[in-house]
C-alpha positions as CSV (number, residue, x, y, z in Angstrom):
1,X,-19.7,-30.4,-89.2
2,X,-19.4,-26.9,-89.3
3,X,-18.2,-25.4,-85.8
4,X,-20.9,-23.0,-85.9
5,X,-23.3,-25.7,-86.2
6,X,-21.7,-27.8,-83.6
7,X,-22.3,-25.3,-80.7
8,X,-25.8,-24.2,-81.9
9,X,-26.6,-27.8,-81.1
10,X,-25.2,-28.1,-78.1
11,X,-26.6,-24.7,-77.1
12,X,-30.0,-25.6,-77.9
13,X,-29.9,-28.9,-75.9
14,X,-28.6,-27.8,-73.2
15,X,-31.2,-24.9,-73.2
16,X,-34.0,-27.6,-74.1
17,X,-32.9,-30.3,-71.3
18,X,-32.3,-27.6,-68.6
19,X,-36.0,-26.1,-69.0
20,X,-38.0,-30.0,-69.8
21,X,-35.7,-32.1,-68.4
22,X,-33.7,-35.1,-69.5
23,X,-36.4,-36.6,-71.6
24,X,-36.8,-34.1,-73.8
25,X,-36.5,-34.8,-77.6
26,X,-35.5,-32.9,-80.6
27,X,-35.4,-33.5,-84.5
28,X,-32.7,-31.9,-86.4
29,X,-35.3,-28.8,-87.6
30,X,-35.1,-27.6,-83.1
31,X,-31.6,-25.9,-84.1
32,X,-33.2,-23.5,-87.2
33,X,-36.0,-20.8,-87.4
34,X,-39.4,-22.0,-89.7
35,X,-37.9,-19.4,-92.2
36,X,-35.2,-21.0,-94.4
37,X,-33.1,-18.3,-94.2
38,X,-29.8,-20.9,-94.9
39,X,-30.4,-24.0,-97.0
40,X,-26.9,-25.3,-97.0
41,X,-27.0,-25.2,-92.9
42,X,-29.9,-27.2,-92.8
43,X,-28.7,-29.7,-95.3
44,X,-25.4,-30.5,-93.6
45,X,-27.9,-31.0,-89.9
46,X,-29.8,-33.3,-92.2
47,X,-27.1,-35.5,-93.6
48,X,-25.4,-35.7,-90.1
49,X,-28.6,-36.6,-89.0
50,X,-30.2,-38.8,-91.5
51,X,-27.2,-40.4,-93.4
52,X,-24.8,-40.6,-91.6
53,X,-26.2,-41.5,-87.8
54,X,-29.3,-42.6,-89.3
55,X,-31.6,-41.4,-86.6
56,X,-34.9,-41.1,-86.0
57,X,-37.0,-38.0,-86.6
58,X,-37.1,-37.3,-82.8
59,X,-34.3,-37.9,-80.5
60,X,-33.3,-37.3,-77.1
61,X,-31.6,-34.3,-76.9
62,X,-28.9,-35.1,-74.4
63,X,-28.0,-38.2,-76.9
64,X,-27.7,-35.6,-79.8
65,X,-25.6,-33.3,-77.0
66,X,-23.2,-36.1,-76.5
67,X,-22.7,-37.3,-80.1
68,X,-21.8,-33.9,-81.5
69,X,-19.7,-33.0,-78.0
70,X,-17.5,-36.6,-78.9
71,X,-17.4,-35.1,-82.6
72,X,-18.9,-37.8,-83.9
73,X,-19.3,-36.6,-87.4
């Protein structure tokens, strides 16, 4: 994964669990805007997502946080 990608998730769950709290979940479309504006981006948070952890649609985000944080890619 793409370091660029790598801190826009963090930032965005930290950002997500600091204003709803712990609980709060997030599917791998939280980290783009509704316009497509970079298909190969959103491709690679999709196979991380889909393929190769084989998560769910939503997710807590301080378990996404912690998976890309260890660099498990």
């Amino acid at each position: 994964m793409r370091t660029t990608l790598r801190n826009k998730i963090i930032d965005v769950c930290d950002k997500k669990i600091a204003s709803k709290g712990e609980n709060v979940g997030v599917s791998f479309y939280a980290f783009f805007k509704n316009k497509n504006d970079d298909p190969d981006l959103l491709m690679e948070a999709a196979k991380w997502w889909i393929e190769t952890h084989q998560l769910d649609h939503f997710e807590k985000a301080s378990k996404i946080r912690d998976l890309v944080k260890k660099g498990n890619n």
